[in-house]
N, C-alpha and C positions, 0 to 999 in steps of 0.2 A: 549471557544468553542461557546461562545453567537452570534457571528460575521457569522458564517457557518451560508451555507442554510442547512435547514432540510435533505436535500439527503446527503450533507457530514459531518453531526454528526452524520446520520447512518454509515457513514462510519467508523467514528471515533469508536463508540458503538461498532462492529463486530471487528474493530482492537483490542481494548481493552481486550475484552473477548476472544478472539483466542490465544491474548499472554498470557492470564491471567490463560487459562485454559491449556493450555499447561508449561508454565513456561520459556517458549522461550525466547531469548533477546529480540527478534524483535516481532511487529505483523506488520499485513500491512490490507488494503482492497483497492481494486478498482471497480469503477463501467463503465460499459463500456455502448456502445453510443446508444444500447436498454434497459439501465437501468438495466441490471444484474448485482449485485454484487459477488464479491469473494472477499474470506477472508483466510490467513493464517500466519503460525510462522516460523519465523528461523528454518530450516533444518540444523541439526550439526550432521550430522552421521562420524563416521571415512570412511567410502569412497564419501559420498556427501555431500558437503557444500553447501545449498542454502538459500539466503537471504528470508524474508519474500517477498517482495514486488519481487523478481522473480520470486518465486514461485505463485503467484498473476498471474503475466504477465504470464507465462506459463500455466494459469489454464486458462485463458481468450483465447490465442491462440488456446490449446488442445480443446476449447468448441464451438468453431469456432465463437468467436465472431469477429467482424469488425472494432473496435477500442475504445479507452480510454476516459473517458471526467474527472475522477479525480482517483486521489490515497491518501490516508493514510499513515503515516508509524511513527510507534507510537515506540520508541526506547531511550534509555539513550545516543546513538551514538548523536555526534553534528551536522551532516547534514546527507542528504541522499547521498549514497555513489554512486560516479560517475558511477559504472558499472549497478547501478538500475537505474539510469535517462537515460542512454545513452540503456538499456533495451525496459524502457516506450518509446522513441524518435525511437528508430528501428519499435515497435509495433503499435504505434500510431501517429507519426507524430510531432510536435510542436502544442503547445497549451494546452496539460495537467495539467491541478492544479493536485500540490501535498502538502500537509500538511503536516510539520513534527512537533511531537509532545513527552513527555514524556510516561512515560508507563502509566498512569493513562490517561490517553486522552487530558493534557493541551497543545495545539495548540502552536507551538510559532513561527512559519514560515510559511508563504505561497508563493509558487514562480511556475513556469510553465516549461515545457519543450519546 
């Protein structure tokens, strides 16, 4: 995590502790392009299923923000799963860093939409 800027190991920080204190598979955070961040966990109810990092995108949309400049998404899954990138890509365009990392925050991918 040495390699991030400080605003995206905040980001990392908020993912960790969202999935941490929930127990969720997933945590995520995003920070959008006035510098608010949102943070949350895997939704698994038996009638909705939401990934962390949708529910991220739809906290950001519902909060009327304007668009994305990074995402987190802190998970044992091997990448970020095509219906969340193609998510952030509807909401904000191309060019968003995303991190994908272990549950404990170690980073091991970086790539952009």
């Amino acid at each position: 995590m040495t390699d991030l800027s400080a605003e995206d190991r905040k980001l990392v920080t908020l993912a960790r502790a969202t999935r941490a204190r929930t127990g969720a598979a997933e945590g995520a955070a995003v920070r959008d392009s006035d510098g608010r961040t949102y943070a949350a966990a895997t939704v698994a109810l038996p009638s909705l299923q939401v990934s962390a990092l949708g529910v991220c995108v739809a906290m950001a949309v519902a909060s009327g923000s304007k668009g994305l400049e990074a995402a987190v998404v802190l998970s044992d899954a091997g990448a970020v799963a095509d219906p969340d990138l193609a998510a952030l890509r509807d909401f904000a365009g191309a060019g968003v860093v995303v991190h994908r990392g272990d549950p404990k925050g170690a980073v091991a991918e970086t790539t952009s939409t």
